[in-house]
KOLDRENFI-187856 format. One record per residue: residue number from 0; residue in one letter; x, y, z of N, C-alpha, C in turn. Coordinates in steps of 0.05 Angstrom, whole numbers, plus 5000, padded with zeros to 4 digits. Layout:
- NUM:a:X:Y:Z:X:Y:Z:X:Y:Z
...
// end
This chain:
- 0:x:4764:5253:5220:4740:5241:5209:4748:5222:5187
- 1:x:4735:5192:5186:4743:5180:5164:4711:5172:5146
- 2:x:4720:5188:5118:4705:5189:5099:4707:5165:5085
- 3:x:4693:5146:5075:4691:5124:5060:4666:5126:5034
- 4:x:4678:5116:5012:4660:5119:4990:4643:5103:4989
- 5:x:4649:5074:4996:4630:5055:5009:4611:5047:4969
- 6:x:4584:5039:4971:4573:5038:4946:4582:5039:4919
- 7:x:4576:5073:4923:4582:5088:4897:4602:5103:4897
- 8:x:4633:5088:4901:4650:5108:4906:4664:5094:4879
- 9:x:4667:5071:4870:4679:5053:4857:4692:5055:4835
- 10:x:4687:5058:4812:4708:5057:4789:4727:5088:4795
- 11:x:4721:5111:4801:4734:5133:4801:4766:5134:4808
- 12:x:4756:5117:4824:4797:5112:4842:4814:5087:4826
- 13:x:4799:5085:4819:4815:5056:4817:4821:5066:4788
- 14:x:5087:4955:5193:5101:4951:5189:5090:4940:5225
- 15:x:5068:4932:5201:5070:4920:5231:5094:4921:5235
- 16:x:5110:4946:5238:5144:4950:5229:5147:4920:5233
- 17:x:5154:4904:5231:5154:4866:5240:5175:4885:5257
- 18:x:5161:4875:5285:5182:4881:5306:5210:4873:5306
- 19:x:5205:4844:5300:5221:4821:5297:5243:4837:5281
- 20:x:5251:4848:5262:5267:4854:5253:5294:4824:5244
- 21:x:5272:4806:5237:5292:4789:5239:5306:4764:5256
- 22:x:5273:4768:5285:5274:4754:5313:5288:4781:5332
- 23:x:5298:4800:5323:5302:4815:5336:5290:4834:5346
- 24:x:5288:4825:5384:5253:4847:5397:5262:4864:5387
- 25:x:5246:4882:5394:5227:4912:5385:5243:4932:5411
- 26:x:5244:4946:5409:5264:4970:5427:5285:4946:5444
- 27:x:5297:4933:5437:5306:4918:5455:5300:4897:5469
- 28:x:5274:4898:5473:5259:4880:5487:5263:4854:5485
- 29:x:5266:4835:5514:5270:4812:5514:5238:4796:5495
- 30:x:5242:4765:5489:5221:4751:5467:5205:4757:5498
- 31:x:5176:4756:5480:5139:4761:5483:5145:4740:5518
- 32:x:5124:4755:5538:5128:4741:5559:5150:4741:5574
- 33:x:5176:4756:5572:5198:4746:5586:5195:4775:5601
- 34:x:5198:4779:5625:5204:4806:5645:5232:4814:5639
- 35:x:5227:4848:5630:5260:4856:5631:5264:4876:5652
- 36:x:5292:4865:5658:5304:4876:5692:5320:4898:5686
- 37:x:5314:4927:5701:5337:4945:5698:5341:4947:5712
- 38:x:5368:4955:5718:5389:4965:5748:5392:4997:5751
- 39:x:5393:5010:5759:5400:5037:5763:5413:5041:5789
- 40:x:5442:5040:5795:5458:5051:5816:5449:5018:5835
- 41:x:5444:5017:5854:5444:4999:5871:5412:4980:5876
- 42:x:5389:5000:5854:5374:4992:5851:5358:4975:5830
- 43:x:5341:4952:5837:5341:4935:5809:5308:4938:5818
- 44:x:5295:4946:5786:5270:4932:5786:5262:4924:5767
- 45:x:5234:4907:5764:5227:4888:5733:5205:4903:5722
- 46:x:5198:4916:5710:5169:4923:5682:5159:4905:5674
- 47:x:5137:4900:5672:5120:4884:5660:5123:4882:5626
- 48:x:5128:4861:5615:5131:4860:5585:5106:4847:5576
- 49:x:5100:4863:5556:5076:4854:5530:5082:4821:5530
- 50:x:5053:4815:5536:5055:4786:5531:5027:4780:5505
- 51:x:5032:4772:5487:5024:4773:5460:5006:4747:5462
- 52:x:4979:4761:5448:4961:4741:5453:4968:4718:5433
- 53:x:4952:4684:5450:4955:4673:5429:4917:4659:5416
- 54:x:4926:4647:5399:4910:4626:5380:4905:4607:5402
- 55:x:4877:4597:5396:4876:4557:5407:4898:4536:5402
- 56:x:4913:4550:5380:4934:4530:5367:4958:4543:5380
- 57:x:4960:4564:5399:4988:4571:5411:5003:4588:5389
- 58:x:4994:4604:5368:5007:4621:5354:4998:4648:5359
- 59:x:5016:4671:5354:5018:4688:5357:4985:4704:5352
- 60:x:4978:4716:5360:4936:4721:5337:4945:4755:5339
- 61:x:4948:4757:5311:4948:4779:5297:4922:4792:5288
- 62:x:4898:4777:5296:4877:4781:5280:4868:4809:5296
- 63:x:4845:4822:5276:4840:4850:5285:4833:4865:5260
- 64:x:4828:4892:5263:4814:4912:5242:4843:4933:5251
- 65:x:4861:4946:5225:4884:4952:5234:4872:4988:5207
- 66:x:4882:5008:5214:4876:5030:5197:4910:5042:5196
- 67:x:4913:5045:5167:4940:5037:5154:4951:5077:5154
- 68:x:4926:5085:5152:4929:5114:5139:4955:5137:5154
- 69:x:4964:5146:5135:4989:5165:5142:4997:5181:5125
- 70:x:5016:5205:5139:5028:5227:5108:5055:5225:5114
- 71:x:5062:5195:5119:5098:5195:5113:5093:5185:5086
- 72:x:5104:5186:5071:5109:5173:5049:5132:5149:5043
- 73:x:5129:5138:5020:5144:5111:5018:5174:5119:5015
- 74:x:5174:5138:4995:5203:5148:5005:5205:5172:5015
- 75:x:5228:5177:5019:5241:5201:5039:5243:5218:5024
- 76:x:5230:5253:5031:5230:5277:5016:5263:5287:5016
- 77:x:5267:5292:4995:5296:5299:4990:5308:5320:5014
- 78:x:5285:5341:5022:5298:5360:5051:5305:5344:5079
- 79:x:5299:5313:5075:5308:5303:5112:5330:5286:5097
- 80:x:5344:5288:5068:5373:5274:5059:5372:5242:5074
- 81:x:5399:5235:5084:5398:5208:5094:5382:5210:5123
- 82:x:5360:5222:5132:5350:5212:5162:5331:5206:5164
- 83:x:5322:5191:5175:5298:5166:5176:5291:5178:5202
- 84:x:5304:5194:5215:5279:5205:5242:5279:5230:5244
- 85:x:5254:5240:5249:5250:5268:5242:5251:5283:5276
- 86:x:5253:5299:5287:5252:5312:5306:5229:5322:5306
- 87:x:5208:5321:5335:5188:5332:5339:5181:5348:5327
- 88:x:5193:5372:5329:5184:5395:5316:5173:5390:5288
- 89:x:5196:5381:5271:5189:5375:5239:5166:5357:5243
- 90:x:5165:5336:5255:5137:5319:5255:5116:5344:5260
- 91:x:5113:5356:5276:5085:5377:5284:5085:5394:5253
- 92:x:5110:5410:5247:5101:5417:5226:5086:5403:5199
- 93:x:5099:5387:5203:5079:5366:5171:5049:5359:5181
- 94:x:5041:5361:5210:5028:5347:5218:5003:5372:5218
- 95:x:5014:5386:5221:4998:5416:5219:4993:5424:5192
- 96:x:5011:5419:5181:5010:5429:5150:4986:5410:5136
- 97:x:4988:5386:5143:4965:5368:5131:4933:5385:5143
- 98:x:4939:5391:5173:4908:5392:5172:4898:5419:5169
- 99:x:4918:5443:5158:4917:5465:5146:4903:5453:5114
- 100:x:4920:5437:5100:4902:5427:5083:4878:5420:5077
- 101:x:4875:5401:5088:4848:5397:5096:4825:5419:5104
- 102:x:4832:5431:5121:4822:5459:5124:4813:5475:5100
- 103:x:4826:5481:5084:4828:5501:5060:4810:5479:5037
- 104:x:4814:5452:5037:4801:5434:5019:4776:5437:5029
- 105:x:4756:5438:5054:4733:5440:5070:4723:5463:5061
- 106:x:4738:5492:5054:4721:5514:5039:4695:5508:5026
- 107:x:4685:5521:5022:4663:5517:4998:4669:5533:4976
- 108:x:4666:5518:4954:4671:5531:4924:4659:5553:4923
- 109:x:4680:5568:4903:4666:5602:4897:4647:5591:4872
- 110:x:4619:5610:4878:4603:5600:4857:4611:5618:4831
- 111:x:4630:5636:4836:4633:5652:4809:4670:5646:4791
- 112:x:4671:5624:4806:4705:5607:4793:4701:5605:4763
- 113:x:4730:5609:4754:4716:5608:4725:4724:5581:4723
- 114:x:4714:5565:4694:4721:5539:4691:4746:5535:4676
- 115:x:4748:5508:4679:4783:5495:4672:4784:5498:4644
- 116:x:4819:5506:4638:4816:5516:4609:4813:5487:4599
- 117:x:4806:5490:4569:4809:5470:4557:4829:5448:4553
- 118:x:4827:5422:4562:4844:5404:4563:4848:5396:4588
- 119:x:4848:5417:4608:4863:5416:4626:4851:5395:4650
- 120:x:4859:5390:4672:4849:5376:4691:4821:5386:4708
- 121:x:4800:5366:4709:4778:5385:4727:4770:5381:4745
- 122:x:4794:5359:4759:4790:5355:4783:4774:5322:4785
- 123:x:4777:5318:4806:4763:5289:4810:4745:5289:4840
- 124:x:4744:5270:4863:4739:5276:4888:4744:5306:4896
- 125:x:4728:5322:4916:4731:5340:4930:4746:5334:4956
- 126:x:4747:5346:4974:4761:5337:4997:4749:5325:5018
- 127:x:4728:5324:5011:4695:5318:5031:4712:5284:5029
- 128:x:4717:5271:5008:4726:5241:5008:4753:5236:5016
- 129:x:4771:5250:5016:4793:5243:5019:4806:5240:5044
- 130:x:4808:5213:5055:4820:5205:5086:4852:5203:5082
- 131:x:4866:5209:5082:4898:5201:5078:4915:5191:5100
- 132:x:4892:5211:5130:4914:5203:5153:4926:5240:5159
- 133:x:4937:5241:5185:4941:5259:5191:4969:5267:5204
- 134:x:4979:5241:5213:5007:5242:5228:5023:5226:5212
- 135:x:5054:5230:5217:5066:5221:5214:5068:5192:5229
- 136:x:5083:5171:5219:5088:5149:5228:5106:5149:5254
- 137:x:5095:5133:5274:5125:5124:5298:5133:5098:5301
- 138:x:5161:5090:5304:5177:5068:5302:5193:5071:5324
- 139:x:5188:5059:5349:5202:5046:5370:5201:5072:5380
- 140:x:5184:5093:5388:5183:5116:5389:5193:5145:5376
- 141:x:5201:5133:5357:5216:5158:5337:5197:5158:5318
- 142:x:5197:5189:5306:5182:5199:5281:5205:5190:5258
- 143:x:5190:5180:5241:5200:5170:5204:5193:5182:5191
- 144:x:5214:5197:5173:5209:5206:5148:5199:5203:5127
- 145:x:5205:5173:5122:5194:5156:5104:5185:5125:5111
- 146:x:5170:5111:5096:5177:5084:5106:5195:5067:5097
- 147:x:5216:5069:5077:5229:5063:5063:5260:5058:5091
- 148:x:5269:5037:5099:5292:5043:5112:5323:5036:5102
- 149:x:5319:5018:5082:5339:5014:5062:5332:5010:5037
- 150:x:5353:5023:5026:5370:5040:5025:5386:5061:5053
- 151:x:5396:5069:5058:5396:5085:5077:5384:5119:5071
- 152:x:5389:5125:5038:5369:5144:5035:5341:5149:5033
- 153:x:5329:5129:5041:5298:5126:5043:5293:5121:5008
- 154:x:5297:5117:4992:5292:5123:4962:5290:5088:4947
- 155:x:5272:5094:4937:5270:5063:4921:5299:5064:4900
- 156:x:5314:5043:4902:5336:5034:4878:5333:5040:4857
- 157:x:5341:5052:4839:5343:5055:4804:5331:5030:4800
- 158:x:5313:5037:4773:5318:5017:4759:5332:5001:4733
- 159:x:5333:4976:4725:5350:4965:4714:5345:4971:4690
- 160:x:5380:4977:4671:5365:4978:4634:5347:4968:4632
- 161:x:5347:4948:4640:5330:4918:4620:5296:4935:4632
- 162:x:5296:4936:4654:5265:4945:4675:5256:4970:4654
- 163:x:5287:4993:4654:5268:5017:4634:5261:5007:4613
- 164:x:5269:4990:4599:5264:4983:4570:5238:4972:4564
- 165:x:5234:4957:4587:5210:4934:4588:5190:4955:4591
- 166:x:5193:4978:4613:5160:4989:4616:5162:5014:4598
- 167:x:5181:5020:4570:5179:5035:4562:5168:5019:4545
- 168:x:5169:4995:4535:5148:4984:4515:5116:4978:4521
- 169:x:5128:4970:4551:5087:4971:4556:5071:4993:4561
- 170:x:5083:5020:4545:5071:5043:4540:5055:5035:4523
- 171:x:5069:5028:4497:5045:5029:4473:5044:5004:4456
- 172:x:5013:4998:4468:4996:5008:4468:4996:4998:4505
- 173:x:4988:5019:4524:4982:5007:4556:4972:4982:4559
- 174:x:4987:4965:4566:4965:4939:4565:4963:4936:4610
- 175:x:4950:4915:4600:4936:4915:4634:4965:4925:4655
- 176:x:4957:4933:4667:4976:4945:4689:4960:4966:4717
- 177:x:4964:4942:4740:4955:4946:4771:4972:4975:4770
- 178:x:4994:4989:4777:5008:5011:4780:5007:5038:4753
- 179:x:4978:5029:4733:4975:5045:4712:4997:5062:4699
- 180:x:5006:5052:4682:5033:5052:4665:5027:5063:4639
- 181:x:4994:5075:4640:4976:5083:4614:4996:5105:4604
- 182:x:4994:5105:4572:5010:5119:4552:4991:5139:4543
- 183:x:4995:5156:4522:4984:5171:4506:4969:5150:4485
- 184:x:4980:5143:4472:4980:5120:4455:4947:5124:4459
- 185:x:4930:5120:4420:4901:5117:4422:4895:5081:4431
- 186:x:4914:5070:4432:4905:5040:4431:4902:5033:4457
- 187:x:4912:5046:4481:4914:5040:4505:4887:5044:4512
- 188:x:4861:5053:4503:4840:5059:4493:4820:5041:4482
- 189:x:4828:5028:4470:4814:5006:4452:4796:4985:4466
- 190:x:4798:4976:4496:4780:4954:4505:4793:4967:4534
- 191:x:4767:4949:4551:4774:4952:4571:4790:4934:4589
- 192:x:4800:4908:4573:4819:4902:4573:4845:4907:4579
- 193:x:4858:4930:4558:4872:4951:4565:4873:4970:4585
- 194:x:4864:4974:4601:4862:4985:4617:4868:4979:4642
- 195:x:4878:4999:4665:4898:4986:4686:4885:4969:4703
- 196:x:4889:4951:4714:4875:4934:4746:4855:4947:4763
- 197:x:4866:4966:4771:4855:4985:4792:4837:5009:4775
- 198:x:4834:5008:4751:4810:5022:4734:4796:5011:4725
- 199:x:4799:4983:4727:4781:4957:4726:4761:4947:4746
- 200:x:4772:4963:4765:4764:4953:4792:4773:4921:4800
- 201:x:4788:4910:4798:4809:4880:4803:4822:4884:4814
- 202:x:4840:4901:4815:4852:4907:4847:4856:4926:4860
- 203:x:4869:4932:4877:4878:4961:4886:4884:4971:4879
- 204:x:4884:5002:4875:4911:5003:4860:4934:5015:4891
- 205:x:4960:5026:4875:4976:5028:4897:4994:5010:4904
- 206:x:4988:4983:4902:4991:4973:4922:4985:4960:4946
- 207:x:4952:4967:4946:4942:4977:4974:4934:4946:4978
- 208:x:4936:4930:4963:4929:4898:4966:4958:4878:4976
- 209:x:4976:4890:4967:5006:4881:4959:5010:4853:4947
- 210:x:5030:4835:4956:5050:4850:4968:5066:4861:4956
- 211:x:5086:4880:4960:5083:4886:4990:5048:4899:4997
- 212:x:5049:4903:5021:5018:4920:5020:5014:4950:5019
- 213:x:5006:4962:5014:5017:4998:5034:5002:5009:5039
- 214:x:5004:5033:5054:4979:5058:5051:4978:5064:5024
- 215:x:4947:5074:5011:4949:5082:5000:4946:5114:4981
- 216:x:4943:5135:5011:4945:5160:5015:4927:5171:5001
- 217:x:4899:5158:5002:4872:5174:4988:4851:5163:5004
- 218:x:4844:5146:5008:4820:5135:5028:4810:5106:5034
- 219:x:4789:5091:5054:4792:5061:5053:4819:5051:5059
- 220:x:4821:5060:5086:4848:5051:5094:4846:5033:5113
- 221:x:4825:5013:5115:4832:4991:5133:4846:4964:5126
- 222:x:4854:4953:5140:4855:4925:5139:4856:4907:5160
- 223:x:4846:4880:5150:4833:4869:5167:4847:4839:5166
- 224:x:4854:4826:5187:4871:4798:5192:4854:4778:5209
- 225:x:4845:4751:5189:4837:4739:5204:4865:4710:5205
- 226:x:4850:4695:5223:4873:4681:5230:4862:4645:5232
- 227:x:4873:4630:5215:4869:4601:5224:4899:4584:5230
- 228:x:4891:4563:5234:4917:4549:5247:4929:4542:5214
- 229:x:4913:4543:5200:4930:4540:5162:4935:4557:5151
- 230:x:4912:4580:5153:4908:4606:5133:4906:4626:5159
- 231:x:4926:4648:5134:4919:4680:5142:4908:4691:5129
- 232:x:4892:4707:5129:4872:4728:5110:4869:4749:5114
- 233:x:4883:4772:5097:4882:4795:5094:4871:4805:5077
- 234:x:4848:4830:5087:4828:4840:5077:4827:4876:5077
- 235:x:4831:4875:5056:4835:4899:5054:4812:4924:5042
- 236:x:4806:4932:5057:4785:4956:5053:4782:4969:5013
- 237:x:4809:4976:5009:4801:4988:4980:4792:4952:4957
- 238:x:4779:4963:4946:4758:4944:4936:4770:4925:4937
- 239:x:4769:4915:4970:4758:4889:4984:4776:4864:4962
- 240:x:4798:4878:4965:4817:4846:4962:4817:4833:4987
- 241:x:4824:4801:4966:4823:4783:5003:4847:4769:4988
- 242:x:4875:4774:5019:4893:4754:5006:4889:4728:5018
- 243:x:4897:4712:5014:4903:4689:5021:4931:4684:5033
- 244:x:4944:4679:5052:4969:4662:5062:4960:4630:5074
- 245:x:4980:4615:5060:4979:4582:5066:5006:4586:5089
- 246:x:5005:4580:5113:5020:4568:5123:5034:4548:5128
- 247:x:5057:4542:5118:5066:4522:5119:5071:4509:5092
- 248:x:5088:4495:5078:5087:4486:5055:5094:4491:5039
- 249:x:5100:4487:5010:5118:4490:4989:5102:4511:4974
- 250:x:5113:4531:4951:5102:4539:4932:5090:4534:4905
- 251:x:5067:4532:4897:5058:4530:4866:5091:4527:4851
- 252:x:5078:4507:4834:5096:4512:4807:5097:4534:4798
- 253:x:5125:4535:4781:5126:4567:4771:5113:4570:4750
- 254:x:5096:4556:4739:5072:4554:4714:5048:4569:4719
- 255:x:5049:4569:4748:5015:4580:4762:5031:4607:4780
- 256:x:5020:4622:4765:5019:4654:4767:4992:4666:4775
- 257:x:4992:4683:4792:4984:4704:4809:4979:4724:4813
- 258:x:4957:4746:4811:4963:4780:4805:4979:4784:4832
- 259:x:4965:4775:4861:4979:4776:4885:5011:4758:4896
- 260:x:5013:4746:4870:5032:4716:4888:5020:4700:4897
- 261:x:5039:4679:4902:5032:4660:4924:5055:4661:4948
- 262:x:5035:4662:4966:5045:4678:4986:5041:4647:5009
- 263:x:5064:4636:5022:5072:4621:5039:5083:4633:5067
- 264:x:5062:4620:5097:5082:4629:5113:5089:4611:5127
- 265:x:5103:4633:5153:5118:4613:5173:5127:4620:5199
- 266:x:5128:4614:5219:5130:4620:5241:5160:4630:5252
- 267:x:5168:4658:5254:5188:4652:5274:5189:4672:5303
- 268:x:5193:4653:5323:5185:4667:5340:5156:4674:5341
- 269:x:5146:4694:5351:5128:4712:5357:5121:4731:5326
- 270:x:5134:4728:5308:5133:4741:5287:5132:4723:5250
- 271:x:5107:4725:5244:5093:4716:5209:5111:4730:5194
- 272:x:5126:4700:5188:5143:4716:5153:5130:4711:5139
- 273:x:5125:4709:5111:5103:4714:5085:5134:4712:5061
- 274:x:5132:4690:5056:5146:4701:5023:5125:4685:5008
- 275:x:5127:4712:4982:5113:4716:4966:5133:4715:4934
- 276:x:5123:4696:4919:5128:4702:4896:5107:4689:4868
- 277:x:5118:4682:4847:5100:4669:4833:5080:4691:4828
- 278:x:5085:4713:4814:5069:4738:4809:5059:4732:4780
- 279:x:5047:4748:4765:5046:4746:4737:5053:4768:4727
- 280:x:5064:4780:4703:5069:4808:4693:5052:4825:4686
- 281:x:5016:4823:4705:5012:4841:4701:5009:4861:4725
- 282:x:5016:4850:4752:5004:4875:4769:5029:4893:4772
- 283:x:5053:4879:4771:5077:4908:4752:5082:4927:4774
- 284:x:5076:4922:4805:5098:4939:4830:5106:4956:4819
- 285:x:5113:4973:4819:5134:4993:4815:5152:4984:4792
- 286:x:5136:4975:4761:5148:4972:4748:5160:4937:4745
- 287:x:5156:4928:4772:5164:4903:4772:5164:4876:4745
- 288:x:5167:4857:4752:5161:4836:4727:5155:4808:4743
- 289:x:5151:4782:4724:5135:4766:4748:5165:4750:4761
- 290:x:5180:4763:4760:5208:4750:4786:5208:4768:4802
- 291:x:5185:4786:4815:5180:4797:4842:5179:4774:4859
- 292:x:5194:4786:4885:5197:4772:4907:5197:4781:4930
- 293:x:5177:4776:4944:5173:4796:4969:5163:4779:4994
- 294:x:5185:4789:5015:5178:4775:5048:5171:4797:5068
- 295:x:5147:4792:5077:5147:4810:5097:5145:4798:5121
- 296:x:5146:4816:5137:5138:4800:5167:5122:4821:5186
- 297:x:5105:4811:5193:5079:4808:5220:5090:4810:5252
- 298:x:5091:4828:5260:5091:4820:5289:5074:4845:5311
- 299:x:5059:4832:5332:5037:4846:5342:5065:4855:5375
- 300:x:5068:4879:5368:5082:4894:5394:5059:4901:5411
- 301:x:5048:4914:5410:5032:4914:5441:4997:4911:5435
- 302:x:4993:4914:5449:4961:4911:5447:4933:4925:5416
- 303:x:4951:4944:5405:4937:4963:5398:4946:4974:5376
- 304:x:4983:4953:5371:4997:4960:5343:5007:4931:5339
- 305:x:5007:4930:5306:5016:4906:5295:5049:4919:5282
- 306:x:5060:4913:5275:5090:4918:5257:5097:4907:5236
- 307:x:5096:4922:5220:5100:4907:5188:5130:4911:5175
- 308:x:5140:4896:5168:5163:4907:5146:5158:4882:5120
- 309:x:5172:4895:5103:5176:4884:5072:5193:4889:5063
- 310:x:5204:4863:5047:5238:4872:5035:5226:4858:5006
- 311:x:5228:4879:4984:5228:4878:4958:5251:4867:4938
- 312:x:5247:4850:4932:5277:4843:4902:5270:4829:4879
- 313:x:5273:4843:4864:5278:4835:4832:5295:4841:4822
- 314:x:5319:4827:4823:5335:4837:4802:5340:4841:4771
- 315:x:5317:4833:4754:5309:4848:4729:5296:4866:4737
- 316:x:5287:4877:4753:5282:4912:4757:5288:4936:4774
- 317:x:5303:4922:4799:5307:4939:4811:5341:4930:4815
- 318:x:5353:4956:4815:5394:4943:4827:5397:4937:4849
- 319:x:5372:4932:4864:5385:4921:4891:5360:4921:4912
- 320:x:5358:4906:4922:5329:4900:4944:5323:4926:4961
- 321:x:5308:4922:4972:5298:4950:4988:5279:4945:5012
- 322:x:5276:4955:5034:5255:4947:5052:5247:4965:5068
- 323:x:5221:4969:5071:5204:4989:5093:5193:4976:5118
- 324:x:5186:4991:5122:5161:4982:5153:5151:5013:5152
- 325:x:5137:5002:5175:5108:5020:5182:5087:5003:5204
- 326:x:5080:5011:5219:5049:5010:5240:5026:5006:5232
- 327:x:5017:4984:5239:4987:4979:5238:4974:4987:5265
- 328:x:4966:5006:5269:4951:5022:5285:4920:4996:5292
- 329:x:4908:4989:5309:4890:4977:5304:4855:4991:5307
- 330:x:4840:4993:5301:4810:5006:5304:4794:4990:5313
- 331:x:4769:4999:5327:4749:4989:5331:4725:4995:5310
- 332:x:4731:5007:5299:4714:5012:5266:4712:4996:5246
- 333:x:4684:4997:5232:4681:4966:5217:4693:4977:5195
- 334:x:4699:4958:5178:4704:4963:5144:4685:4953:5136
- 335:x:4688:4984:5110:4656:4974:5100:4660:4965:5069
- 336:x:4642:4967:5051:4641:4946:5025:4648:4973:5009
- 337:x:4665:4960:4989:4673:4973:4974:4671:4965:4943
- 338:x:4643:4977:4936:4632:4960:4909:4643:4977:4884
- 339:x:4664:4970:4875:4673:4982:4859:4663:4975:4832
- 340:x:4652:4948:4827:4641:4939:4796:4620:4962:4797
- 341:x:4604:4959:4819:4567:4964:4813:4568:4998:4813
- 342:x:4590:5011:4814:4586:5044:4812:4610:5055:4798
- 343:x:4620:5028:4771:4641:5035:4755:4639:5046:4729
- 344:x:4636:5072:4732:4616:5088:4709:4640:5099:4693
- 345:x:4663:5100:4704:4687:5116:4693:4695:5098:4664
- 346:x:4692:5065:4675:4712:5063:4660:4698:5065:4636
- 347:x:4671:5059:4635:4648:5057:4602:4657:5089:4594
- 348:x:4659:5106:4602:4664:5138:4598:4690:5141:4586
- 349:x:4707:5124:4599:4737:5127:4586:4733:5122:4564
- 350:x:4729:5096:4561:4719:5081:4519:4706:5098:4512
- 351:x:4679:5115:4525:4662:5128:4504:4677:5163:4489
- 352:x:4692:5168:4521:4712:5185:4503:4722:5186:4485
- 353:x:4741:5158:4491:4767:5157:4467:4752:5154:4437
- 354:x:4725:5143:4437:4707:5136:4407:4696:5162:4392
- 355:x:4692:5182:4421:4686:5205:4413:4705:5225:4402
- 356:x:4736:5223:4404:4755:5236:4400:4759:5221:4369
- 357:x:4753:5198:4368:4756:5193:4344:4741:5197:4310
- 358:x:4724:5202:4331:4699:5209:4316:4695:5230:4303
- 359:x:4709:5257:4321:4723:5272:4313:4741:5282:4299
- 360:x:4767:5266:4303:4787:5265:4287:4779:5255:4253
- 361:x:4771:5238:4262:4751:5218:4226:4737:5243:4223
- 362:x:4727:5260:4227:4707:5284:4214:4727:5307:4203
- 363:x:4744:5307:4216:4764:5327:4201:4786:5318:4179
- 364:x:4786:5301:4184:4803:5273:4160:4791:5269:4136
- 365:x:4759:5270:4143:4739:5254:4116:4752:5230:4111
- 366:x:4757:5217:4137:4760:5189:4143:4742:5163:4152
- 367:x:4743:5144:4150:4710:5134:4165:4725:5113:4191
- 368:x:4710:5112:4204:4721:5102:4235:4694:5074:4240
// end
């Protein structure tokens, strides 16, 4: 079942593997359109190969409603070490174990629970909202551990002195940050200004806008590709970012900055590369800074799956580039609106807390605030 918050879901939250691999088909496969011939002993016959729809303009048409959702994660759980394919069995188990979850989340509350001690967490969404996805991911018919494929340990790269240093200062006071980098600090508090992207409702959070783009393993997991012979447009279900890709053509000056980038593409083969740079320092990737640089690539393998991969590099933050993929599964289900301003009650509550804590504190001080 996919649950969507839709209206009033809003302030609270907040590979196409590219077949291509590079122009390189997908299991082997000869380029889009070409028949591939096998021999076996004295016998030869031909299979029919995916022939990839096109555009009025003769380009590849990626366009479609694609549902991202999954419980591989970005990186690889330390029990599958260096292996990127999991064996059936381990896939069923995770795959079972999620909807044992789910299961146990579907209970109904005991009406005689006692309440959360003081301080403590009291919970947010029930499980009634939460879509994440239920299987593991498949790549050229193998189960993935992660989506992460280099490194060869599935694991994002260390990051750089300079990267710890930088986001250990934009603790305090938290200033704007898409990947919420929020401190203890009372000032991170102060406006809503301060406060992350995606608790602003501005962008996704996650990631889930990119680039790169990702799942983002809580709910509103579509995305949507439309297609012109200049522009690509990616639309993404969690509050309804729309990217923009210019095909063709140079990038902005490096003066004109971007929460998304500017994101340029280009044709090769049967498969949309996308580099992206020209970021600004605040939507902060995984810590990133605005010399993020990210290419992904697009390519539609059969009727019903797109293929994404993304290769990440900054070298002020990360020691060394990194790249995933993952499946765009495609749906016949609409995406719906995701009004995150008009039912963003959290964030006025966050400020009215922090005023209230102070208010407090000034009463025990015989201080005035």
């Amino acid at each position: 079942m996919r649950n969507r918050l839709m209206t009033f879901a809003g302030g609270l939250g907040c590979s196409i593997v590219v077949a291509s691999l590079l122009l390189a088909p997908v299991s082997g496969q000869a380029p889009a359109g070409t028949p591939k011939t096998m021999s076996t002993m004295s016998t030869t016959t031909t299979t029919a190969r995916y022939v990839v729809p096109r555009t009025p303009d003769g380009r590849p048409d990626l366009q479609g409603t694609y549902d991202v959702a999954t419980i591989t994660p970005i990186e690889r759980p330390p029990q599958f070490g260096g292996r990127l394919m999991l064996t059936d069995p381990e896939a069923a188990i995770l795959e079972r174990g999620e909807s044992a979850r789910v299961a146990r989340g579907a209970q109904p509350s005991r009406g005689d629970r006692e309440a959360p001690r003081v301080g403590g967490n009291v919970g947010g969404y029930n499980n009634f909202w939460i879509d994440r996805g239920n299987q593991v991911i498949t790549v050229d018919g193998q189960k993935r551990s992660s989506l992460i494929v280099d490194p060869p340990d599935g694991r994002i790269p260390p990051l750089t002195p300079a990267a710890l240093k930088r986001n250990a200062d934009r603790r305090e006071p938290s200033p704007d940050s898409n990947e919420a980098l929020a401190g203890e600090s009372r000032g991170a508090f102060d406006n809503p200004e301060q406060r992350p992207l995606g608790e602003r409702c501005l962008l996704g959070f996650s990631s889930t806008s990119g680039p790169p783009t990702l799942p983002n393993y809580f709910y509103n997991n579509f995305k949507q590709i439309v297609q012109t012979a200049e522009y690509v447009m990616i639309l993404n279900e969690m509050v309804h970012d729309a990217r923009i890709i210019r095909v063709g053509g140079q990038h902005l000056p490096p003066n004109i900055r971007k929460w998304n980038g500017d994101s340029i593409g280009r044709w090769e083969g049967d498969t949309l590369v996308v580099d992206t740079t020209n970021f600004t320092d605040k939507t902060r990737f995984r810590g990133s800074a605005e010399n993020l640089h990210v290419i992904e690539r697009f390519t539609r393998v059969d009727a019903k799956t797109l293929l994404y991969k993304f290769t990440v590099d900054d070298p002020t933050t990360f020691t060394k580039p990194w790249t995933g993929e993952y499946p765009w599964p495609a749906t016949s289900d609409p995406i719906y609106e995701y009004a995150c301003h008009e039912g963003n009650y959290a964030l006025g509550d966050i400020l009215r807390g922090a005023r209230l804590l102070e208010a407090e504190e000034a009463a025990k001080t015989g201080t005035k605030k």
